[in-house]
N, C-alpha and C positions, 0 to 999 in steps of 0.2 A: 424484474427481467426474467425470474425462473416461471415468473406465471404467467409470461409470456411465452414462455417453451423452451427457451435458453435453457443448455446445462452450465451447472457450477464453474467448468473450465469456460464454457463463453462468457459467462459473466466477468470473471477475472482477465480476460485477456481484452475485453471491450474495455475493463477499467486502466488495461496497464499498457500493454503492445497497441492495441488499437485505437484505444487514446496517445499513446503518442505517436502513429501513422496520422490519426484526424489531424494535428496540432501542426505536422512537417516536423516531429523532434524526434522521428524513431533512430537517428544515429546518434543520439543524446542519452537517450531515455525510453524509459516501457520494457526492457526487461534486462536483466544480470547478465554484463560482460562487461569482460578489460575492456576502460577507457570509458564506459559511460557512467554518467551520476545517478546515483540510486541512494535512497532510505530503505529502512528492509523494516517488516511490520513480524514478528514473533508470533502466531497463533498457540491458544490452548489446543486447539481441533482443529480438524482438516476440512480446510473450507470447500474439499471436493465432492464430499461428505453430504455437505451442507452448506449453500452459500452463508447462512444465517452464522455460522461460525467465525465469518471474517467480522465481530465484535466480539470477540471472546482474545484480544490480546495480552499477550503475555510479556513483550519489551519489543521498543520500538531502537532502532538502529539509525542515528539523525545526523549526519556528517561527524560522522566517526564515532559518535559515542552513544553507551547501552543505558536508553531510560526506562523506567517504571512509565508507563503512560499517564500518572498525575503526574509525575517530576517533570512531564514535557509539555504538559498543559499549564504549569505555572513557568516553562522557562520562555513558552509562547508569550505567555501573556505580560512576563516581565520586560521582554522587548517590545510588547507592544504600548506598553508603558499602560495597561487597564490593571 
């Protein structure tokens, strides 16, 4: 998207607000306020910086609790029963 000519804030707001205007869930979800459901992603870096640094996570925030982001790729996969 950035080599399409998007900046790093369009990119993040196409992935978060925007998508959920596309979906009809913006009073759900897409971005941080009382009352709506959110995961929260921890960066190393500032992904404004860089879009490239929204993989550079540091702890992911998953209905309420703080994982390491392997802790949350085995506790996916252990309810996915793989």
């Amino acid at each position: 998207m950035t080599q399409a000519g998007l900046t790093p804030l369009q990119v993040l707001r196409s992935a978060t607000s925007n998508g959920a205007k596309a979906m009809g869930l913006e009073r759900e979800i897409g971005t941080l306020a009382p009352g709506k459901l959110a995961d929260l992603v921890i960066l190393d870096a500032d992904p404004l910086a860089d879009v490239m640094n929204l993989g550079k996570i540091h702890r992911v925030v998953k209905d309420g609790k703080v994982y390491v982001p392997d802790e949350l790729m085995q506790s996916i996969a252990a309810k996915s029963g793989t």
